[in-house]
C-alpha positions, 0 to 999 in steps of 0.5 A: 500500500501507497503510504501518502503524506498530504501537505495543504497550502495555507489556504490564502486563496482556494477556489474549491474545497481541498478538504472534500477533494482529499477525502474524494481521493481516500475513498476512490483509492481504499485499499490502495493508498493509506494517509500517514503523517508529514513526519512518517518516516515511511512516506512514499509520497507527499501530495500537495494539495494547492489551492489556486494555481500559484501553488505557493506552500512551501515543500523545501521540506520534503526533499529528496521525497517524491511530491505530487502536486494538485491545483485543481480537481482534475490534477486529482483525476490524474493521480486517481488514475495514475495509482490505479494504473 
């Protein structure tokens, strides 16, 4: 199983309900990916999940991570169907 990392923007901005979108992704991908904590050590993947398109949180943190990043609801179709293949 995925273990996924989700880092919001600090929501200046947002033109759609990131919140909804990211359980929408939890529930489309059960049993395929888990959400885990920011300080998880076994992270897979952080997805962060923006706003608006300029897409401003700060993810210098997670380095050397893999980052996905979501600006728009149909960035997460893409993820959707990226992990379901």
């Amino acid at each position: 199983m995925l273990k996924v990392a989700i880092k919001y923007c600090g929501g200046c901005n947002p033109y759609y309900d990131r919140v909804a979108l990211v359980r929408r992704i939890g529930s489309r991908l059960q049993g395929k990916v888990e959400f885990v904590s920011l300080d998880n050590a076994s992270v897979d993947l952080v997805l962060a999940v923006e706003g608006c398109l300029t897409a401003c949180a700060d993810l210098s943190s997670f380095d050397g991570k893999e980052i996905r990043i979501i600006t728009q609801p149909d960035d997460a179709e893409k993820f959707i169907h990226e992990i379901l293949g």
